[in-house]
ZAMARGU-4260 file (C-alpha; in steps of 0.2 Angstrom, whole numbers, plus 5000, padded with zeros to 4 digits):
<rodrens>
0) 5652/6333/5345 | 5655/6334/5326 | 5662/6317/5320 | 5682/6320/5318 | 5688/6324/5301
5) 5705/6319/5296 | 5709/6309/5280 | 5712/6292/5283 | 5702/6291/5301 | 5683/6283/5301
10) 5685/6284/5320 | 5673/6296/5327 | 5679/6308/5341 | 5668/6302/5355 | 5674/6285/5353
15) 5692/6292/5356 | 5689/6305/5371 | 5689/6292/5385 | 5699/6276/5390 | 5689/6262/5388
20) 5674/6269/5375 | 5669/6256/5363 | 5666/6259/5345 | 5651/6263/5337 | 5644/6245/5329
25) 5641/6257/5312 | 5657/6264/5311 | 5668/6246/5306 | 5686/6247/5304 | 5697/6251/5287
30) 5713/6255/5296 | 5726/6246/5290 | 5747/6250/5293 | 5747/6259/5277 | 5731/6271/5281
35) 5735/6274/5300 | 5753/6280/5296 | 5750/6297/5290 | 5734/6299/5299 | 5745/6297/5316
40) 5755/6314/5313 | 5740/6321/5307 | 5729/6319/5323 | 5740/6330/5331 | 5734/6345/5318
45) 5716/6343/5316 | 5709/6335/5333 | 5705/6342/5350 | 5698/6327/5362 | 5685/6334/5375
50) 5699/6341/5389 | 5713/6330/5384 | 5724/6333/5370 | 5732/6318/5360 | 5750/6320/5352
55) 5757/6305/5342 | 5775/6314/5337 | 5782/6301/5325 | 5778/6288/5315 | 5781/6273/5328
60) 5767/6278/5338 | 5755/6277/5323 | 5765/6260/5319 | 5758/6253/5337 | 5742/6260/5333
65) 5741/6247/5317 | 5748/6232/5327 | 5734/6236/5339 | 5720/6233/5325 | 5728/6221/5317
70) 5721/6212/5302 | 5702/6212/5310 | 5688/6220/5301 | 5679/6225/5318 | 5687/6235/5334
75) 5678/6228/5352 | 5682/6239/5367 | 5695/6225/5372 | 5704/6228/5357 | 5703/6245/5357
80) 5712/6248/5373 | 5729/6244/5368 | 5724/6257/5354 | 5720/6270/5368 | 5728/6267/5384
85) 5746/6271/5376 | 5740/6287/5368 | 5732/6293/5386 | 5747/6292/5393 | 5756/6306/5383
90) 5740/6316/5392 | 5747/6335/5396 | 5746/6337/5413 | 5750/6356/5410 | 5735/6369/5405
95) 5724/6362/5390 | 5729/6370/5374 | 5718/6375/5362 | 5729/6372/5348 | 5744/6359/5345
100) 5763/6369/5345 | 5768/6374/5328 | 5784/6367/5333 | 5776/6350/5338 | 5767/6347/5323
105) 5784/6354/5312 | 5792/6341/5323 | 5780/6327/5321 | 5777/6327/5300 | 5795/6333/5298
110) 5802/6317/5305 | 5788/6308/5295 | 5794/6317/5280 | 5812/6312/5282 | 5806/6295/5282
115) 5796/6295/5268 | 5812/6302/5257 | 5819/6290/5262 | 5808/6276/5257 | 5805/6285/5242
120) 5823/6286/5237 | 5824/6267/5242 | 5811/6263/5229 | 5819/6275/5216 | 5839/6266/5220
125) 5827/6250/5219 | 5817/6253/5203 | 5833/6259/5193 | 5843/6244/5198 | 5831/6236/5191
130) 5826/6244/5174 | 5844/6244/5172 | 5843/6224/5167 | 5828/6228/5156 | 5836/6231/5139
135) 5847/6212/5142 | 5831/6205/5149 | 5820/6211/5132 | 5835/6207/5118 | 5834/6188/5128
140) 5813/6188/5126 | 5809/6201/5113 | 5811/6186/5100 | 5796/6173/5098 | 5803/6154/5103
145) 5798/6148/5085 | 5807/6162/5078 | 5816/6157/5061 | 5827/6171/5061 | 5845/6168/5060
150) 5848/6179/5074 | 5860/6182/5088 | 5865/6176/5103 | 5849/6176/5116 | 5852/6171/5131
155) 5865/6169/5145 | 5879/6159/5141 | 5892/6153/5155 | 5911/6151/5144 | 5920/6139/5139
160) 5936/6145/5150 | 5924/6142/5167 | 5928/6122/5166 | 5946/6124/5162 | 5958/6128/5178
165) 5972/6137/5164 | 5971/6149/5152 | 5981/6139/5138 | 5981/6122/5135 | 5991/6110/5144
170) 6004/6095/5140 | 5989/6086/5148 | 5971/6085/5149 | 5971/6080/5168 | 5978/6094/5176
175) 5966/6106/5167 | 5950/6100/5174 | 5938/6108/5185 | 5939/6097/5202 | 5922/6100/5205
180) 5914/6097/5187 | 5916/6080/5176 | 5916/6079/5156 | 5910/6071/5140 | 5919/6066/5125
185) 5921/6055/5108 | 5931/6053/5094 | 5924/6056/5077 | 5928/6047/5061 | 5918/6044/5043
190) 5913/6060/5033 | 5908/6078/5039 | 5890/6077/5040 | 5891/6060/5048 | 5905/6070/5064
195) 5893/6083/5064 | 5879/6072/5068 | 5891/6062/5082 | 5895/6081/5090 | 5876/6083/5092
200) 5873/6069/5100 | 5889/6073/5112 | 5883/6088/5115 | 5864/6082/5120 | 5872/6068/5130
205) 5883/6082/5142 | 5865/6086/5145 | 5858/6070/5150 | 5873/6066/5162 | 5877/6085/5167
210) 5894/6085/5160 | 5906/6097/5150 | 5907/6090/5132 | 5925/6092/5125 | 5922/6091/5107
215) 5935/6086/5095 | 5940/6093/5078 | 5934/6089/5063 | 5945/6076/5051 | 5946/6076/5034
220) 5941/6057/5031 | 5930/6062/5013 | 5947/6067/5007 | 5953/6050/5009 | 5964/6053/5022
225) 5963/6061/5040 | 5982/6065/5042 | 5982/6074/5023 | 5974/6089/5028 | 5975/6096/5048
230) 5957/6094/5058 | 5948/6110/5058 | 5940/6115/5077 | 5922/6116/5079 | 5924/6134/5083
235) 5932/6137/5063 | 5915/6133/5058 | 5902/6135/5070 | 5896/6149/5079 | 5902/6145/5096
240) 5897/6160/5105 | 5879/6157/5100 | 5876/6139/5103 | 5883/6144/5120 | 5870/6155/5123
245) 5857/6144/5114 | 5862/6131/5127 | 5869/6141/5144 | 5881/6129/5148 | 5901/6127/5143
250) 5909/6120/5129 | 5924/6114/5130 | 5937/6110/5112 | 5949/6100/5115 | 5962/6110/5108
255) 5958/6123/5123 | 5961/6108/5135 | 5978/6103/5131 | 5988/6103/5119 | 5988/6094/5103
260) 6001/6086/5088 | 5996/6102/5078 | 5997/6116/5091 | 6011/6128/5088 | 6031/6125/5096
265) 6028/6139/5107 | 6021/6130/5120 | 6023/6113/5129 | 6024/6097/5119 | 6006/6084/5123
270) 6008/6071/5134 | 6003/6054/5130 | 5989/6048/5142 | 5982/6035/5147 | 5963/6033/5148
275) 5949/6020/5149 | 5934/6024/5139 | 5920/6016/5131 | 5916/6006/5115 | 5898/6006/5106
280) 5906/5999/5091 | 5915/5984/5100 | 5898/5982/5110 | 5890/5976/5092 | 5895/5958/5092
285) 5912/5953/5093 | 5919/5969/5082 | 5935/5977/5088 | 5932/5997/5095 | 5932/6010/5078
290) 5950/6019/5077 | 5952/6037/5075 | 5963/6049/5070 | 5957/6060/5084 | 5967/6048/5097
295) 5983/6053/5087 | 5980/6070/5087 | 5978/6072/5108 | 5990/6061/5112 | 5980/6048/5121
300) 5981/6029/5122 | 5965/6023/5125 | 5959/6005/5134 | 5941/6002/5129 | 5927/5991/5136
305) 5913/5987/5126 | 5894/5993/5129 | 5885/5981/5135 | 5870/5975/5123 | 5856/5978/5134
310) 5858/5996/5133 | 5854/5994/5113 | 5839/6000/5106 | 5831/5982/5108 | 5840/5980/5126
315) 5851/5965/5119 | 5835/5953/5112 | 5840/5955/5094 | 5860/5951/5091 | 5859/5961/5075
320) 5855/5979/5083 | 5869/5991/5082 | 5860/6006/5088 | 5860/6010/5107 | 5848/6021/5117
325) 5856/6037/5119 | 5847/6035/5137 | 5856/6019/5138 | 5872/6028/5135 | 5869/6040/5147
330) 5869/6029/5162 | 5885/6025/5162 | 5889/6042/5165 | 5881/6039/5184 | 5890/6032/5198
335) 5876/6015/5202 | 5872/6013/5186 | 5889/6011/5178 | 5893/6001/5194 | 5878/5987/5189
340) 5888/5983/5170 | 5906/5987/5175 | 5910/5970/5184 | 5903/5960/5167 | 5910/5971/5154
345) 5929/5975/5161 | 5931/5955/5157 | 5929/5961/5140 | 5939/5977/5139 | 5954/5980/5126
350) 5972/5983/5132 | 5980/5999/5132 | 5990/6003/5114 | 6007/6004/5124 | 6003/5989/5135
355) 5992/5974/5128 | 5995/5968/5146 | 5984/5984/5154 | 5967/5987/5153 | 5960/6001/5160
360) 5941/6005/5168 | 5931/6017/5159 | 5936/6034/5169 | 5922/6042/5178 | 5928/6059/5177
365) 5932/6060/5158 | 5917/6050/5151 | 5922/6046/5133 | 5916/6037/5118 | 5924/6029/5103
370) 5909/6036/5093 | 5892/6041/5096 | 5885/6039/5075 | 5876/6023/5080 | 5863/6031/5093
375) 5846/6036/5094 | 5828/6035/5101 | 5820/6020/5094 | 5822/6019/5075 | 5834/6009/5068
380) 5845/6020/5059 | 5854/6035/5065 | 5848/6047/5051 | 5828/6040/5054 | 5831/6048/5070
385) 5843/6062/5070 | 5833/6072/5057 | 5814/6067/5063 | 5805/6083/5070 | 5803/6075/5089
390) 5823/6071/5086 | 5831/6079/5103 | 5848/6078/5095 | 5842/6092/5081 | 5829/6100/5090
395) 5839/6103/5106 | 5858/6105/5100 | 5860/6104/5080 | 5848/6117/5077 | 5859/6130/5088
400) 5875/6124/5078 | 5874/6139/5066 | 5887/6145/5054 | 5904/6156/5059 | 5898/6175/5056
405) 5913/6175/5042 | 5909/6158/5031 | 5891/6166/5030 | 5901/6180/5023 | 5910/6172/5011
410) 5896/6161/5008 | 5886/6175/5004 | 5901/6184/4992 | 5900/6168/4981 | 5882/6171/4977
415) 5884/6189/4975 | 5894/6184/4959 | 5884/6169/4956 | 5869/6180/4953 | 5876/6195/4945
420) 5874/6205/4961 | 5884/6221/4961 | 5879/6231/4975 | 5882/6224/4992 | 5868/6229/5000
425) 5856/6222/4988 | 5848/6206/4992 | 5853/6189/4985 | 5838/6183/4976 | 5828/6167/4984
430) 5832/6150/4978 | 5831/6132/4980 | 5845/6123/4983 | 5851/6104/4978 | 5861/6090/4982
435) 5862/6076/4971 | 5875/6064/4978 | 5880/6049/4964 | 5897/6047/4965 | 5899/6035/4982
440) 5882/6028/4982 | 5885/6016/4967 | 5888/6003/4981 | 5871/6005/4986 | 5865/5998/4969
445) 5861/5980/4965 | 5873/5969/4955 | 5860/5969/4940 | 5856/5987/4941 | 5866/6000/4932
450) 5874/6017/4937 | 5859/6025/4923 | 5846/6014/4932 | 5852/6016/4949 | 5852/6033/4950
455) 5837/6045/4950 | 5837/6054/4930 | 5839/6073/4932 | 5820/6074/4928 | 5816/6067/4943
460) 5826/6082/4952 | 5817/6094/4942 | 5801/6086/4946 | 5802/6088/4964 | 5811/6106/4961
465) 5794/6110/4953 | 5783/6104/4970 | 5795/6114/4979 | 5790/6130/4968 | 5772/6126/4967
470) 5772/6125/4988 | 5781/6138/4991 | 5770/6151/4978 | 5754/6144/4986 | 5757/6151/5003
475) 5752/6167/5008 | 5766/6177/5005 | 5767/6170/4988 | 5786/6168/4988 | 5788/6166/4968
480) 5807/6156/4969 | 5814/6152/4951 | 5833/6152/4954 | 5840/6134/4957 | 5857/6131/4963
485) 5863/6115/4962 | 5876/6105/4971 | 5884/6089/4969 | 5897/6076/4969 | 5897/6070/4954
490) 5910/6075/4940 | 5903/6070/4923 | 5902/6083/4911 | 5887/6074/4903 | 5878/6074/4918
495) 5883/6093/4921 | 5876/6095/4902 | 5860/6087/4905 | 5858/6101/4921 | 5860/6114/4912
500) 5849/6109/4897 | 5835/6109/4909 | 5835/6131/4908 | 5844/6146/4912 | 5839/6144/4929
505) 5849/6129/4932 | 5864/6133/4937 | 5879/6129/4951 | 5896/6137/4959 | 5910/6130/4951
510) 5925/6130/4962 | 5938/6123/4951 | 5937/6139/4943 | 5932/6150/4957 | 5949/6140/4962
515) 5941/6139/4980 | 5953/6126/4988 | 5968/6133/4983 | 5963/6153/4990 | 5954/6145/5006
520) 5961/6128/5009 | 5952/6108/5004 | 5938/6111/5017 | 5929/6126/5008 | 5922/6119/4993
525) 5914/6107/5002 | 5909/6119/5018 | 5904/6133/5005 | 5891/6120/4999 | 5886/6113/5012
530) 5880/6134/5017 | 5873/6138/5001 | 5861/6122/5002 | 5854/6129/5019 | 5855/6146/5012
535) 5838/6144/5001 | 5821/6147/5002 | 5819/6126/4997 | 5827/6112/4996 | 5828/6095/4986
540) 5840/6081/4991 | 5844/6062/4987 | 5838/6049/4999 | 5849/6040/5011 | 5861/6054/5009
545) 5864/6061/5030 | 5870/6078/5019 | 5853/6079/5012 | 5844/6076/5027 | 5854/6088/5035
550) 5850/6103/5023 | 5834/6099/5023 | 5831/6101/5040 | 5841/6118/5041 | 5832/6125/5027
555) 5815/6120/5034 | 5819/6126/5052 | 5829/6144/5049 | 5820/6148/5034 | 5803/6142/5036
560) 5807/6135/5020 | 5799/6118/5009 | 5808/6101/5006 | 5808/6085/4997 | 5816/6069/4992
565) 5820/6063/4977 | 5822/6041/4978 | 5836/6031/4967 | 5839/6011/4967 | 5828/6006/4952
570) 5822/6018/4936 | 5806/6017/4945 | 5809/6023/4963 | 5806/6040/4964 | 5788/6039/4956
575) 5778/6043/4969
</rodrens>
């Protein structure tokens, strides 16, 4: 007979008409589950076998059918019986018929029909489910990884609240901790740049030792003081929400863990506490551990026990090293680890401020630092290493530590009305911005060497503005930068005068009479210029200066911009 036609099917029909028939050696098998499920309904509609009529009414049966076969790529007659002998036995036993019941075969592919609506509306439910996390999924991964874009948050951020057991802070630190989770802190002191740089590195060390970091607030040491002006949070300044995201872990303030001498009368009064923790500083020779305000401010009185020197960046061969291995650091954040230095170190610990009988261990659960300035990787000092480009403190945390939304705003007012700009949506020109800081390096100079000497001339500034322009135009957009905004510490008017004699170009905010301290508070004219010099296009700073190095690098890595250096200590240092 004719071989047997139906889509799907290589089978011929004499190697189905009796029990046992082995297949034809030129006819190897294709039928896999996918192929022999429709097919099995369909049999029943296209075939007649000899005298014996074969029915296969639902789907199961054309299921069994591809178990029989298998993954093989032949059929023997000993694996074709299982195939055959089931289908046999749904043999009529009745008068042959010619042709298969309407309703039978209405039966068969409308039970197979219901099935395939419902796998197809399983795909659909399945399919939508899953397009409907597309648009998050492409804001995340739509923006290139070396993107200099300053833009928003990418990525899933877990919130701060999820390592605090209360909404509001507490009269103590302790009973709003996660049980399950441990923390990370330090107290800052020294100048802004400097506490930004000791936050980095907290941060990067909550990642090492899988803590929370608690970061403090900010002091106002450059003003001379800390307690003349409150601390400002971290949040007042930095884009939280996006370093969250930037990072996808929490970050905790500690002004959201409990209560401080500055929160409002409201709520509870702070608690003292008392806490062991541990001391880079008093790890360096005999010196005592660094005071900070930041103690005052939470309420806590602090026993410290000094780092051992091994974990310095020359493991404790060379007395004189004050930098320790931010690796180094980390250990002690590990149960075995801190265990191997404790016994030694305790011996050395400082009492308690309320109790110079007391010393407390370093607590395991709120792992805390006098101050993190003094760490690195392997140079020697903190700002060789901080700001170099394989630096993990930049690279992984300080680059993500952008501006508040509303300080760039402000920011970007200031220069509207710097450079004429009427119409707000207009954009403001590009620039290169500088920082010559004078005032407290004349320490730095040698006892025979004058402030005039010491100090790099203004030429030399506008020397290195000039490589800055000629880089910048020799690219291949061509960027042609001719504004120069210029900040600095120093208050001589002569100095200002020689600035300005240099061209029309040349200029700077002046905030005395923008009166920006007395409209926004004593932080802004030093935030406001710390933001316009990683606003430009370039940047030229002073050597040794941590706030240099810092806009240098932020200029360079949001704005894809250019950079250099001017040197001071002799008349002589900068030419080069």
């Amino acid at each position: 007979m004719p071989p047997l036609s139906v889509p799907g099917f290589p089978f011929e029909a004499d190697q189905l008409s009796k029990p046992g028939t082995a297949r034809s050696p030129k006819q190897p098998s294709t039928c896999r589950a996918s192929l022999c499920f429709i097919p099995a309904c369909q049999l029943v509609a296209y075939s007649r076998l000899g005298s014996n009529f074969y029915y296969l009414p639902s789907a199961r049966n054309g299921l069994a059918m591809s178990r029989a076969l298998g993954d093989r790529d032949s059929l023997d007659s000993e694996s074709a019986r299982p195939f055959l002998e089931p289908i046999l036995r749904m043999e009529f036993s009745g008068a042959k018929i010619r042709r298969p019941s309407r309703i039978k075969w209405l039966s068969c592919c409308g039970s197979t029909r219901i099935r395939f609506v419902w796998v197809g509306l399983l795909i659909v439910g399945t399919t939508i489910h899953l397009l409907s996390g597309f648009p998050k999924w492409f804001e995340m991964n739509a923006l290139p990884m070396n993107s200099k874009e300053d833009e928003g948050v990418r990525g899933g951020s877990i919130p701060s609240s999820s390592a605090l057991l209360a909404t509001n802070a507490t009269a103590t630190f302790r009973e709003n901790l996660v049980p399950s989770m441990k923390y990370v802190t330090t107290f800052l002191s020294a100048g802004f740049t400097n506490q930004f740089m000791e936050i980095a590195s907290l941060v990067y060390l909550s990642i090492l030792t899988q803590r929370v970091p608690v970061v403090p607030a900010f002091l106002a040491d450059h003003f001379g003081k800390a307690t003349d002006v409150a601390p400002t949070p971290f949040s007042d300044i930095f884009d939280l929400p996006y370093l969250l995201g930037k990072l996808g872990t929490p970050i905790v303030e500690w002004h959201e863990l409990k209560r401080t001498t500055y929160s409002s009368i409201d709520g509870p009064r702070p608690e003292t506490e008392k806490i062991g923790c541990w001391s880079t500083v008093a790890g360096y020779k005999d010196s005592q551990p660094v005071y900070s305000y930041s103690s005052e401010i939470y309420e806590l009185d602090i026993s410290y026990t000094p780092v051992p020197s091994t974990l310095s960046l020359t493991h404790g061969s060379d007395p004189n090293t004050y930098m320790w291995s931010i690796w180094g650091l980390a250990s002690l954040g590990f149960a075995k680890s801190r265990m191997r230095v404790l016994s030694d170190q305790f011996r050395k610990a400082f009492p308690l401020r309320s109790n110079q009988d007391r010393k407390l261990e370093p607590d395991e659960i709120m792992l805390c630092w006098d101050s993190l300035y003094y760490t690195g990787v392997f140079e020697p000092l903190p700002s060789q290493d901080f700001f170099n480009d394989y630096s993990p403190f930049w690279s992984q945390v300080g680059t993500h530590m952008r501006w508040k939304p509303s300080l760039v705003e402000l920011a970007n007012q200031y220069l509207r009305r710097h450079f004429g700009i009427q119409n707000t949506t207009d954009p403001i020109p590009p620039f290169i911005s500088v920082h010559v800081r004078r005032t407290d390096f004349e320490g730095g100079c040698g006892k025979d060497v004058g402030k005039d000497q010491c100090f790099a001339p203004v030429a030399a500034y506008e020397r290195r503005v000039h490589e800055v322009q000629a880089r910048l135009k020799a690219r291949a957009d061509g960027t042609d930068v001719r504004e120069i905004l210029v900040t600095s510490d120093e208050r001589d008017p002569v100095w200002w005068k020689q600035v300005s004699a240099l061209g029309p170009e040349w200029r700077w905010i002046d905030h005395a009479a923008e009166e920006t301290g007395e409209k926004y508070g004593k932080w802004f004219p030093l935030l406001l210029d710390t933001i316009f010099q990683s606003m430009g296009k370039g940047f030229v700073g002073t050597a040794q200066s941590t706030m240099s190095e810092l806009a240098r690098v932020r200029v360079e890595d949001w704005n894809d911009g250019e950079s250099a250096i001017v040197r001071w200590g002799s008349p002589s240092a900068d030419d080069h």
